[in-house]
C-alpha positions as CSV (number, residue, x, y, z in Angstrom):
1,X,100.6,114.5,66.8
2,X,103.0,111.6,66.7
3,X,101.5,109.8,63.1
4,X,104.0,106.9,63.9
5,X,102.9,106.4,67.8
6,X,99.2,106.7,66.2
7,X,99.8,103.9,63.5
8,X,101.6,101.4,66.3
9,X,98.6,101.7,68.3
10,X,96.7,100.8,65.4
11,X,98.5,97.7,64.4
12,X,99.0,96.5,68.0
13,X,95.0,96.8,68.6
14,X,93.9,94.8,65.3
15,X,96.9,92.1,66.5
16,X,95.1,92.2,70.0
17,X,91.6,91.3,69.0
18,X,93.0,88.9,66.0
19,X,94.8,87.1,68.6
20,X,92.3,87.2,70.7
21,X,90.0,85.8,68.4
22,X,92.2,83.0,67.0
23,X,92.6,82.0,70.8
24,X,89.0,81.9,71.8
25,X,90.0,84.5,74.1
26,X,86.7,86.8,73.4
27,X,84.4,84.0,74.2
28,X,85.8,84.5,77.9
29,X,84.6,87.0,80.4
30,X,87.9,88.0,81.4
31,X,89.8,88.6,78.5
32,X,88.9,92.2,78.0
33,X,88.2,93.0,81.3
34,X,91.6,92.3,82.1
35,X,93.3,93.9,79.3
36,X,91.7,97.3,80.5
37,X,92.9,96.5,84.1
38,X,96.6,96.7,82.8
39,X,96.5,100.1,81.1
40,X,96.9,102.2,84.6
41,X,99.3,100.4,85.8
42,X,101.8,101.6,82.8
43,X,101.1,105.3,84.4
44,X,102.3,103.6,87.4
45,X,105.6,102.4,85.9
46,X,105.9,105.7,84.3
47,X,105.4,107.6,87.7
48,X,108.0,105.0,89.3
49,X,110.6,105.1,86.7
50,X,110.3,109.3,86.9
51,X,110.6,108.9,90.6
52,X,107.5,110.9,91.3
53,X,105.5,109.6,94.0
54,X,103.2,112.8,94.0
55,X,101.9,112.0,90.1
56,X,101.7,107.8,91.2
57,X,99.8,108.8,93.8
58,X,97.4,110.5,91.2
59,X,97.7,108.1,88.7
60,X,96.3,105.6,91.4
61,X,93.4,107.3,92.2
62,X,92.4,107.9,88.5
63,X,92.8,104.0,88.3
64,X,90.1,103.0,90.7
65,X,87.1,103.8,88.0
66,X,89.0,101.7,85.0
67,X,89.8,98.8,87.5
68,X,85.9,99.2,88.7
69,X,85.0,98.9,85.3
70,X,86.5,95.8,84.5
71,X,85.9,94.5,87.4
72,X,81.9,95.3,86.8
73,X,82.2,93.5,83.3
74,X,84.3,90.8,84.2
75,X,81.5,89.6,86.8
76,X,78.8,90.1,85.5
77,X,79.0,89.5,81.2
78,X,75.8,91.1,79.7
79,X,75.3,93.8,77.1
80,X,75.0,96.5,79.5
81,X,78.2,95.6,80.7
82,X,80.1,95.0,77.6
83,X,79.1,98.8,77.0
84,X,80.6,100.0,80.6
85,X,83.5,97.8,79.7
86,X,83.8,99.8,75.9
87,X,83.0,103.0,77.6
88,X,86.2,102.5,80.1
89,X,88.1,102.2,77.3
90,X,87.2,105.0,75.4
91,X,87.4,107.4,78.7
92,X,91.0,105.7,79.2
93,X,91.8,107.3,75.5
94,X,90.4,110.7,76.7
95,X,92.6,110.1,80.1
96,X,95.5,109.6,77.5
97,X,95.0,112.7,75.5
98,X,93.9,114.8,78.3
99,X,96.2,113.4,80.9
100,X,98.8,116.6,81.2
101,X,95.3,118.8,81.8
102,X,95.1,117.5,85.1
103,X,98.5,115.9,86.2
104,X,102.1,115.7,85.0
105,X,103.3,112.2,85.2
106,X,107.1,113.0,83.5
107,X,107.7,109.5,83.2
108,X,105.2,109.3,80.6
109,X,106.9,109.1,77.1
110,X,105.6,111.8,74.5
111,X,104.3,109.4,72.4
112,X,102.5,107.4,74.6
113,X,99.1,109.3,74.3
114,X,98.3,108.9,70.8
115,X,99.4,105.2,70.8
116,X,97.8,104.2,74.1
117,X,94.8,106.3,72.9
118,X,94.3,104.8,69.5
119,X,94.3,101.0,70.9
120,X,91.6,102.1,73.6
121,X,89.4,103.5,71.0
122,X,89.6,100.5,68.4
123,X,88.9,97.9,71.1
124,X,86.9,99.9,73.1
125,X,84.4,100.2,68.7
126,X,85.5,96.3,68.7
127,X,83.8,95.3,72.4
128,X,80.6,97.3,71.4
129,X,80.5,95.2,68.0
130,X,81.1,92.5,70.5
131,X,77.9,93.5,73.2
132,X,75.5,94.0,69.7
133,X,76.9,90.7,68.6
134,X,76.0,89.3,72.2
135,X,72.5,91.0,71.7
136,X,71.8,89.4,68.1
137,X,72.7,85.9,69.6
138,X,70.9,86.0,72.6
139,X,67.9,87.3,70.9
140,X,68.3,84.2,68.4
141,X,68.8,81.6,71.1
């Protein structure tokens, strides 16, 4: 386990949903959506940059269900779809760590799983604070 890769995901994820508070950013319905959209296409860069068609081919298809998740909880916000939407990125952590079990992508750096895997898993625990949160106000209201 790269501790270094693990504590750089960590960082970049709290300066993610900082920023995206100071910004007003969460208060939208397409911030978070959007950032999930963005992870597979790094496995496509990766496959790219390696020159192997076969594995962006693959990495494609595994893309479908995150992009059909954000797309699901950017149009319609609720708190059953902030919970798809922190579910997607919790599976995209277990694609991360479990990624060579089903397809080699060579492009992807060694690293890249426990730093990719950390930020999907501390924003995936910060949107479902965010869909409770959501709940509680709605409730209120």
């Amino acid at each position: 386990m790269n501790i270094y890769a693990l504590a750089i995901g960590i960082f970049i994820a709290v300066v993610v949903v900082l920023r995206f508070k100071s910004r007003r950013l969460e208060k939208t319905k397409w911030a978070y959506p959007i950032f999930l959209a963005t992870f597979p296409v790094y496995y496509w860069v990766f496959a790219v940059y390696a020159s192997d068609y076969t594995a962006l081919f693959h990495e494609v298809m595994a893309s479908v269900a995150f992009l059909a998740i954000a797309y699901a909880a950017y149009k319609f916000k609720s708190f059953t779809t902030l919970l798809l939407l922190a579910l997607g990125y919790v599976a995209h952590a277990a694609y991360d760590f479990y990624h060579d079990a089903w397809f080699i992508n060579s492009g992807v750096p060694t690293w890249w799983p426990e730093f990719c895997g950390s930020v999907d898993v501390l924003i995936g625990g910060y949107v479902v604070y965010l869909a409770f949160s959501l709940r509680r106000s709605v409730a209120i209201a």
